[in-house]
N, C-alpha and C positions, 0 to 999 in steps of 0.2 A: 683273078678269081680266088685265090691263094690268099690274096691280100684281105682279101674283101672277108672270107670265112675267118682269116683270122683276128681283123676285127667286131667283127657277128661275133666271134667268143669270149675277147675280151671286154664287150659291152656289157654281155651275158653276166659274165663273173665278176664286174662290179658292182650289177644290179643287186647279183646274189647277197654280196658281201655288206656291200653299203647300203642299198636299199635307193629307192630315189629321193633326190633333196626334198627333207622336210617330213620325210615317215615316220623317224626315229624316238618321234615322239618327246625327243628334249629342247625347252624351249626357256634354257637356263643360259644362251651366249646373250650378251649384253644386247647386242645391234638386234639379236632376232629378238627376245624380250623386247626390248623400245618399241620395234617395226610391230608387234602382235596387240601390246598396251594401246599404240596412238589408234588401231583399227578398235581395238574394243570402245574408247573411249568416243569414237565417232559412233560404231553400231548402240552402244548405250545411250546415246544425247538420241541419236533419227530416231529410234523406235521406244522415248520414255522415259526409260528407266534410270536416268541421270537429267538433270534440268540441263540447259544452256548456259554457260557461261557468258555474261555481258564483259563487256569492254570496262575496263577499269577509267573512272575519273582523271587521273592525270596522264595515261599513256591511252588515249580512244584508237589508236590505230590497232592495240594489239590486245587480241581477246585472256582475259582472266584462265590461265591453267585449272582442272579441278583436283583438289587434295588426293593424295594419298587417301584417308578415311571417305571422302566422296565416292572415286573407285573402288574401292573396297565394299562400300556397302550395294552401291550398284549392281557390282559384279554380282554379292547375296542377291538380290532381287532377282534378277535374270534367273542364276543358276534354281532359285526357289520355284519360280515361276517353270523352268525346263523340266524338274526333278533330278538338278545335275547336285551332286555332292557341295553342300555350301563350303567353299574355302575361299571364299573373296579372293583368289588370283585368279590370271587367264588361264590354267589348266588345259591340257589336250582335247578334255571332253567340252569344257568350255568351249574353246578355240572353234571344236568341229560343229557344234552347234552354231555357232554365231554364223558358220560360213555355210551353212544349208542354204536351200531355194526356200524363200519367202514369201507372202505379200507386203508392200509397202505401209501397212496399216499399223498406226502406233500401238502397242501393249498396255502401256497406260499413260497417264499424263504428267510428266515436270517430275517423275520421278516418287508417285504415292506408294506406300505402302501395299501391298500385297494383301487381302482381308482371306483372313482365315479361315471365319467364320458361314461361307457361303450353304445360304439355303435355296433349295429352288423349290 
């Protein structure tokens, strides 16, 4: 019983101190940046706001990477379209947005422009 309360306290007080994996809001270690970029850059192709990358001509088995400036401006469209702060990275508030509960319905198509202009 002894045992038990005294790890119930130490669970306690690492919660406190650390927080649970992934709270901390920084998402500047290389592996967890990579692992948050390859999800953004799949949620940007399924719902729009990045075209698909086709298969390149001389290597068809393995799909075309998209740029640097591709994600970048993708990321602008999304965050434009959320009213997230546009800074073309995956940012926290980014991040939590993309991981809400959705419908599966695309946003727009192959990656258009955002019209500013809307009248109704």
């Amino acid at each position: 019983m002894a045992v038990l309360k005294l790890l119930t306290l130490l669970l306690i007080v690492h919660l406190a101190y650390g927080g649970p994996p992934g709270t901390t809001g920084d998402l500047n270690s290389p592996k967890l940046k990579e692992l948050v970029e390859k999800d953004a850059k799949q949620y940007l192709e399924s719902f729009g706001y990045m075209s698909k990358f086709k298969a390149d001509k001389k290597s068809e088995s393995k799909t075309q990477e998209p740029s640097k400036y591709d994600l970048q401006t993708a990321l602008r469209r999304f965050q434009k379209a959320f009213l997230i702060y546009r800074s073309g990275i995956v940012d926290v508030p980014t991040h939590s947005k993309m991981n809400e509960y959705r419908c599966g319905n695309k946003d727009m198509h192959e990656g258009e422009d955002l019209k500013d202009d809307l009248q109704y």
